[in-house]
N, C-alpha and C positions, 0 to 999 in steps of 0.2 A: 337704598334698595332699588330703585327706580332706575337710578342711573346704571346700577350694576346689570336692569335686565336691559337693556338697551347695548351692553357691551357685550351680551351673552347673545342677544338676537346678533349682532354684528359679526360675531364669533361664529355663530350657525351659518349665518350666508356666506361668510369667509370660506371658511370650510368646505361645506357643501356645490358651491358656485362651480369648480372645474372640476370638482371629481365628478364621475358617472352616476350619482345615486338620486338629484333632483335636490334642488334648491327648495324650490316653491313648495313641492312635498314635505319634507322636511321641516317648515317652518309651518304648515297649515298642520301637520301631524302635534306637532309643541302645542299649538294651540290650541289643542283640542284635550290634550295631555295635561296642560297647566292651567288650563281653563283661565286664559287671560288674555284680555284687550288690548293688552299693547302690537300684538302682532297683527292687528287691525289698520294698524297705521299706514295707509296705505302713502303718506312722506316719507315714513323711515325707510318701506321699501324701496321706495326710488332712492333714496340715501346713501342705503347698504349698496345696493345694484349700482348707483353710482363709485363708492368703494371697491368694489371688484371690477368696475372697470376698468378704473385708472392701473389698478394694480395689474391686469391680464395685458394694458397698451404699454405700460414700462419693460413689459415681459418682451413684446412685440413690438416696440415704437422702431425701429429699424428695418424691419419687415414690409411693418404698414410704407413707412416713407419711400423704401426703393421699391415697391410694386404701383403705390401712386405715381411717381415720376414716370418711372417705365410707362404706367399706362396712357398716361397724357406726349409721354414724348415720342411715343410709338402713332399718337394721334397729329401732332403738330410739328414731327422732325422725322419727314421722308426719308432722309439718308440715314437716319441709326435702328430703322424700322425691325429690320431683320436682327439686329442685337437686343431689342427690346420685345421683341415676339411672346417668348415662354411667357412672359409676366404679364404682356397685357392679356395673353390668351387666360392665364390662371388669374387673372382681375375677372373675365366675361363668365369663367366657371363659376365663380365667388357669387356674380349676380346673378345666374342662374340658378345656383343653387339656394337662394334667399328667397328670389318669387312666389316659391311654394309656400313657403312656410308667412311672406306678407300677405298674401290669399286667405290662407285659412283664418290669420290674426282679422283679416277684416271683416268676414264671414261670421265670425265667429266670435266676435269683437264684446258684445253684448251678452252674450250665454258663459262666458267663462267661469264667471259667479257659480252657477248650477252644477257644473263640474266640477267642483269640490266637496265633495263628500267622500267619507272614510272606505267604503266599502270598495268606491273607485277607485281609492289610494293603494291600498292594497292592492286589487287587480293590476293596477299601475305598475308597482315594484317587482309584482311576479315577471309583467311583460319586461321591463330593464334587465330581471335579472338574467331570465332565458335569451333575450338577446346579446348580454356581456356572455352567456356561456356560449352561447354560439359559436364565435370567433375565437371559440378559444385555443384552437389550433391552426388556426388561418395564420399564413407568413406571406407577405405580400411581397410585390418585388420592383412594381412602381413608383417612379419619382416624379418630381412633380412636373416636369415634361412630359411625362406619358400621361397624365389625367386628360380624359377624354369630356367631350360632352355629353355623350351617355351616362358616365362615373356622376358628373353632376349634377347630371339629373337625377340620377335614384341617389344621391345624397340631398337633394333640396325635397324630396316626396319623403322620405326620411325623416328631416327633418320639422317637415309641417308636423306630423304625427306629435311632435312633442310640446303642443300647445297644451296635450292634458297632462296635468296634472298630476304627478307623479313617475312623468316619460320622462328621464335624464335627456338633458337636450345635448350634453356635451356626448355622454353614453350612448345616445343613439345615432349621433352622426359618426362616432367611432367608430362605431359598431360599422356603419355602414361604409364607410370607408376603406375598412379591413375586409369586405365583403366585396370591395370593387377590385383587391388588391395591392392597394397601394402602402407603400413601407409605411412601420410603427412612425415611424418620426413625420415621415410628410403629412400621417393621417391626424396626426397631434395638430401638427400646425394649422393644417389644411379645418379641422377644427376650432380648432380657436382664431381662426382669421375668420370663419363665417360666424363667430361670436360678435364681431364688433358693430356690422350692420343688426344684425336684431337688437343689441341692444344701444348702440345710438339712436333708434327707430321708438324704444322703449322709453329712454329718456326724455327723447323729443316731447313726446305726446305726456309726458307726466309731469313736465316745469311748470305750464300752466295751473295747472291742479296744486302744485306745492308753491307756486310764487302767490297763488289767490287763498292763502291759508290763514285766517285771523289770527295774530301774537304767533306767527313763526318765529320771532328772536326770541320767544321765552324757550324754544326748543333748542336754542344752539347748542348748548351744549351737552347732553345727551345725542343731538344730532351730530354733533363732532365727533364724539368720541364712536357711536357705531361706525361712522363712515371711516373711520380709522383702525378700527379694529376689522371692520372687514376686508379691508384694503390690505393689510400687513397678513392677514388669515389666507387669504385668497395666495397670495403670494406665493406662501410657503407652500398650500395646497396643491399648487399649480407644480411646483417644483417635484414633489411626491411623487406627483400624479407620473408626471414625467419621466420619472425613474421605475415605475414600477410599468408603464407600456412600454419602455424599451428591453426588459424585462419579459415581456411578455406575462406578466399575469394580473392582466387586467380584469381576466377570470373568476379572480377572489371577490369581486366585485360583485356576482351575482350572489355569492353563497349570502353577503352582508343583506343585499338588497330582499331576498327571500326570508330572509330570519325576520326584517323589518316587517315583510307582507306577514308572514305567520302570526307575529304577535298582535300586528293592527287586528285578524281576524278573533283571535282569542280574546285582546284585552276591550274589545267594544264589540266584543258578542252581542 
């Protein structure tokens, strides 16, 4: 049974990790729901998180590598400067738009804890959901040549917002992307490429904490099979996800995220 919740927690942040509705929520709402300690584990979470990461770089591991090169060889090869332009300019957007949201993480570093309570959960989902409907007739026409540093900017202030708890981080940079203009597809990517700095940022600062963990190999294996189960969850989610904004109705998105807020309010009246 133990190991079975450990594939089901894996299975939540699979799931949950690229669609619009919040990770973190999602799994602090179980917890609260199942009234169990395991989702305390704050190794598994970096476990899981590691799991869906690997799995969103498999997605992107070509992306990532030609916008790295470009960016460096636009820096160190005078003469290909001008063929490498677009990408290192979409590298400086990238860290622009991360700044924000490293700010608040440091800011705020400390207090995160406190932000997690149910009734903020709730208000949380409302705010995702009214943002997913927002856009929900927005058709953008930008590509990723035409992202500005303006666009970056109000997607890094954007994105800070989604430190609390309950604020879809991938939802809400969507959201604001589609707000800047820019087409379903580049705002997907353009999403998920400013996923890999927060959370290599995330990892970074949590190996510490899970390499200084007393009898970590009695966890291997429940800690494998989460990180595999969210990894292969993530995946498929990722792919969903993607077919239903090219689609355009990334809208439905709020109705689920509102139903979630209604009931939190009812069922912990």
């Amino acid at each position: 049974m133990n190991l079975i919740k450990y594939i089901i927690l894996g299975f939540i942040q699979g799931l949950t990790e690229p669609l619009p509705i919040s990770s973190s929520g999602h799994i602090f709402l179980f917890k609260n729901i199942f009234n169990t300690n395991i989702f305390n584990s704050l190794n598994f979470e970096i476990i899981s998180n590691f799991g869906s990461f690997i799995a969103i770089l498999i997605i992107f591991w070509k992306d990532i590598i030609d916008l790295i090169k470009s960016f460096f060889t636009y820096i160190f090869n005078k003469e290909k400067r001008n063929k490498n332009l677009i990408n290192f300019k979409y590298c400086l957007y990238v860290i622009v738009s991360t700044i924000p949201v490293g700010i608040t993480g440091i800011i705020f570093k400390d207090k995160l804890e406190n932000l997690y309570n149910l009734k903020g959960l709730a208000f949380a989902f409302l705010i995702t959901a009214l943002f997913l409907f927002v856009v929900k007739n927005i058709k953008g026409e930008k590509e990723e040549k035409d992202i500005t540093l303006k666009d970056a900017i109000i997607i890094g202030l954007f994105q800070a917002v989604t430190i609390v708890p309950g604020i879809s981080r991938s939802g809400t940079v969507l959201v604001a992307c589609l707000l800047c203009k820019l087409k379903k597809e580049v705002a997907l990517k353009y999403t998920f490429i400013l996923y890999f700095p927060v959370s290599v940022a995330s990892i970074i600062l949590g190996v510490k904490d899970f390499l200084a963990t007393p009898n970590i190999s009695d966890m291997f294996l429940p800690y494998t099979l989460g990180l595999i189960t969210a990894g292969i969850v993530t995946y498929l989610s990722y792919r969903w996800l993607s077919n239903i904004v090219k689609k355009g109705n990334l809208w439905k998105f709020s109705i689920y995220c509102l139903i979630l807020s209604l009931f939190i309010f009812i069922y912990f009246r």
